[in-house]
C-alpha positions in Angstrom: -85.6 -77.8 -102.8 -85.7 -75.0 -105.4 -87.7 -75.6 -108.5 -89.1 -74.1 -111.7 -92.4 -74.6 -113.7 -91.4 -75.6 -117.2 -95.2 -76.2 -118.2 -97.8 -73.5 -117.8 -100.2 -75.9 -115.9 -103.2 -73.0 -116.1 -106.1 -72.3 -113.5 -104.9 -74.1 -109.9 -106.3 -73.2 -106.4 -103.7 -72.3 -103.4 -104.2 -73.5 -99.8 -106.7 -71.6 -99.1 -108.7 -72.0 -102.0 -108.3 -68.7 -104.3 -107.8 -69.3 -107.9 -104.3 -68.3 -109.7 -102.9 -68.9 -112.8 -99.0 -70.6 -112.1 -97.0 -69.4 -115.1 -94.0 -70.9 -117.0 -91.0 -69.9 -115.4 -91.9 -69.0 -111.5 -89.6 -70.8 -109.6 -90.3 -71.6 -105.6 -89.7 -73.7 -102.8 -90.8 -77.1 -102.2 -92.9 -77.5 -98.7 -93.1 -81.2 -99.2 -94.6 -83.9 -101.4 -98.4 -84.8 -101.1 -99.0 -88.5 -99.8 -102.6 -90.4 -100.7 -104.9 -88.8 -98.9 -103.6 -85.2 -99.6 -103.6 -85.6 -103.3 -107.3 -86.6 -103.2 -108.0 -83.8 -100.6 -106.1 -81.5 -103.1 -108.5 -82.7 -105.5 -106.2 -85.0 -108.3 -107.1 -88.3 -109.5 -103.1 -89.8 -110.1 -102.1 -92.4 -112.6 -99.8 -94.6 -110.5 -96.5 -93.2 -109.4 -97.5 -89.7 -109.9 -96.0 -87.6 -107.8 -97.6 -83.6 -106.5 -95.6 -81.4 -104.9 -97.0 -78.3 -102.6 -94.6 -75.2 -103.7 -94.9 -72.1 -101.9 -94.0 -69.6 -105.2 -92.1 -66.5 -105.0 -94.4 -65.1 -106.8 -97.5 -65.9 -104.7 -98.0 -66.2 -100.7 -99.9 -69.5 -99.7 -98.4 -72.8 -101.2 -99.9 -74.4 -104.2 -100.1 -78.3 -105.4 -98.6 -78.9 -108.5 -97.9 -82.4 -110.6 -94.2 -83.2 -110.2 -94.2 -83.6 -114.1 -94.3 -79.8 -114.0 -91.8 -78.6 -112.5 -87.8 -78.8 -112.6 -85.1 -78.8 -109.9 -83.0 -75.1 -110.2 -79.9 -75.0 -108.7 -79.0 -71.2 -107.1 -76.3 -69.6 -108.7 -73.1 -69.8 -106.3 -71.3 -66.1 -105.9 -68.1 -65.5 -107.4 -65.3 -64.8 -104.8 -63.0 -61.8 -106.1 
């Protein structure tokens, strides 16, 4: 799934621990949604039913974990047959 940060969410660490600052507007891929034990690996404390989501950005080359309150599903822009 394709989606977009609508929220800048500031300072986060990618998989491999370097430090980068997601910005409003970079869109990505989902790799797949973060179960108990991976969200307290990835270092979050959820309220209930919060969901994270490890998105691999276009913009950036090892995934990073994100709260699912950040983000929006993007549809891609079908071509126009002529």
């Amino acid at each position: 799934m394709r989606v977009k940060v609508v929220r800048t969410p500031g300072e986060m660490r990618d998989s491999i621990g370097h430090k980068v600052i997601v910005r409003k507007d970079w869109k990505g891929t989902v790799e797949h949604e973060l179960t108990g034990e991976e969200i307290a690996a990835a270092g979050f404390h959820p309220k209930q039913k919060e969901r994270f989501l490890s998105i691999k950005f276009d913009k950036w080359e090892q995934p990073i974990v994100l709260p699912a309150t950040l983000v929006v599903p993007v549809e891609r822009k079908k071509r126009r047959g002529i």
